[in-house]
Each structure stands twice: as C-alpha cells, then as structure tokens.
C-alpha positions in Angstrom: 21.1 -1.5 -20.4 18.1 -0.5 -17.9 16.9 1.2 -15.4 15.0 0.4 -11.8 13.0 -3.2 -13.0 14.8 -2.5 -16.6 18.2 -3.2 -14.9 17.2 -6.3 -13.3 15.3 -6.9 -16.4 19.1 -6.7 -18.4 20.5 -9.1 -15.9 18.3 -11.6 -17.4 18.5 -10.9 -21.0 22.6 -10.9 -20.6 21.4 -14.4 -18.8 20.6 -15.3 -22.1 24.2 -15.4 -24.0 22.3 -13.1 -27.0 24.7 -12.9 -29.8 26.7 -9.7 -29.9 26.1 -8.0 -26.8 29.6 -7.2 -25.2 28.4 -5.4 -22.0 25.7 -4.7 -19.7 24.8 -1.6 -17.7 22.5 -2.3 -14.7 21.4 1.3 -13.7 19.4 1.3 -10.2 18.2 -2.4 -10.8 15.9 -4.2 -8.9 12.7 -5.3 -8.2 9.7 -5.0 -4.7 11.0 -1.3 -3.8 8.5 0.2 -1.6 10.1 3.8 -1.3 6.8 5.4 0.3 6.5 2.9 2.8 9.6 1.1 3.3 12.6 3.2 2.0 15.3 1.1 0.6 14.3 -1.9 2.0 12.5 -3.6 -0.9 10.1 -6.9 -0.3 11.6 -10.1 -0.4 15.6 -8.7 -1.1 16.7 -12.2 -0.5 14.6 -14.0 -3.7 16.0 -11.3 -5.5 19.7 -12.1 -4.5 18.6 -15.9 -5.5 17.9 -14.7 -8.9 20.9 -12.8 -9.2 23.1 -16.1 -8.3 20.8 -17.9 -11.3 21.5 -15.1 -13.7 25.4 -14.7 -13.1 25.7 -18.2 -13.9 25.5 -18.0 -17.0 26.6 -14.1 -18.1 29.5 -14.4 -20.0 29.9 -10.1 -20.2 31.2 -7.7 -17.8 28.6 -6.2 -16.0 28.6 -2.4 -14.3 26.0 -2.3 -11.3 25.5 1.5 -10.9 23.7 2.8 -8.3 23.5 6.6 -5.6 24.1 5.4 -1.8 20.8 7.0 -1.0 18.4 4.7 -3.3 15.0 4.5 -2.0 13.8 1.9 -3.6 17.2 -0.5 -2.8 19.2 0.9 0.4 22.9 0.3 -0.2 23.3 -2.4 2.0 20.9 -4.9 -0.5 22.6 -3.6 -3.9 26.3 -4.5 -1.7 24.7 -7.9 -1.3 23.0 -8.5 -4.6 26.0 -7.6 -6.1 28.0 -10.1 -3.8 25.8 -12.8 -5.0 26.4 -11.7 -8.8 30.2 -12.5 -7.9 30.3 -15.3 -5.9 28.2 -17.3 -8.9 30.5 -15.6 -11.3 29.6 -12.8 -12.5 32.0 -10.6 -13.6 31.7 -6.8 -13.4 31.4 -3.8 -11.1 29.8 -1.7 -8.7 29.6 1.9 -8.5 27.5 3.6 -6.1 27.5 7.1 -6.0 27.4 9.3 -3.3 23.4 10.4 -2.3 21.7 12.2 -4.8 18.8 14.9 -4.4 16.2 13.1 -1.8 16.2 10.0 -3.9 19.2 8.2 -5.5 16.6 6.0 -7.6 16.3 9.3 -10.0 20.0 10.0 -10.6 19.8 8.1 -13.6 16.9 9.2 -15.8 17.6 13.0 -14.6 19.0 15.6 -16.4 21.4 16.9 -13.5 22.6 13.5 -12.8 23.6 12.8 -16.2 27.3 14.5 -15.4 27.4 12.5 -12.4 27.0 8.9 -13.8 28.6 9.3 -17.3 32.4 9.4 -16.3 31.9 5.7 -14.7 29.4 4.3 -17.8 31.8 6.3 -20.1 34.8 4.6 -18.8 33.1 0.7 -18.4 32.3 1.3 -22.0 36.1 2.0 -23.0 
C-alpha cells in the first residue's frame, strides 16, 4: 500500500506479479498534483491514465483505489477516469471516494481524524 506518489508507486510494484502479495491499497495515488496552483487538476492526467492501462495489464490482485471527493492534488473527476482505465485493461478492484475532507482530501489518509473515516472500507477490502 501507499500514499499520494506511494499509491501510484504500488500500482507498479503490484505490476510486477511479486510473490505473495494478495492485495493492494492505492490511498490518494497519483502523480503532477499542483494543489497551490492548479487544485485537482494535476499536469499531464492523461499520461497518467496511460500508465494506469500498462500497469492493470498485468495486476493479477484486487486493487482498492481510495480516495476524499475534495482531493487537491487529483479532483474526482481524473481519479473516476484513472480508475476507468485500470478497468477497462483489467484491473480488478475498487473505488472508494469519500465524501470532502477538511480543506484538502489529499490529507485524509495520513491524518489522525481521518483514520475512522477510511478504516471501515480498507478494513472490509482486507476481509
């Protein structure tokens, strides 16, 4: 699992096939955010979506793409279509996206208050 660059960065390591790894938990993933200047509309969203297709054709675990609605660093409407791409080249998994949380969704993970909000979905993927 990862977070922000460390959940794209488990995309491509599930890409891999690595012995023993039954699931992979994509928190907030991505790469080219630009929050300050460009909230949620990272740089080049469509290379990323090409990378995505590459990866999911060879994943052979169930993915859970989790994400808040009000990500500044990817808006909702590129995680919708990254994870579109992920299933069209078959990727299997799922996408949570959580309703907006504080003023930017890209923290819900690695924050203490989100932790109640983001467990019942990874706790039930994991079961």
């Amino acid at each position: 699992m990862g977070q922000s660059a460390g959940g794209f960065g488990s995309l491509a390591a599930a890409s891999r096939s690595v012995p023993g790894v039954i699931a992979v938990v994509n928190f907030a993933g991505g790469r080219g955010g630009r929050p300050h200047s460009h909230p949620g509309e990272p740089c080049s969203p469509d290379r990323m979506a090409d990378a995505i297709r590459r990866y999911a054709k060879t994943i052979e675990v169930p993915v859970l793409w989790h994400y808040a609605e009000n990500d500044k660093f990817f808006g909702a409407r590129h995680i919708t279509s990254w994870f579109a791409a992920f299933r069209e080249s078959g990727g299997r998994g799922r996408l949570v996206i959580q309703p907006p949380f504080g003023n930017d969704g890209h923290a819900l993970f690695p924050s203490s208050k989100g932790i109640p909000i983001w467990t019942k979905e990874f706790d039930g993927f994991l079961s």
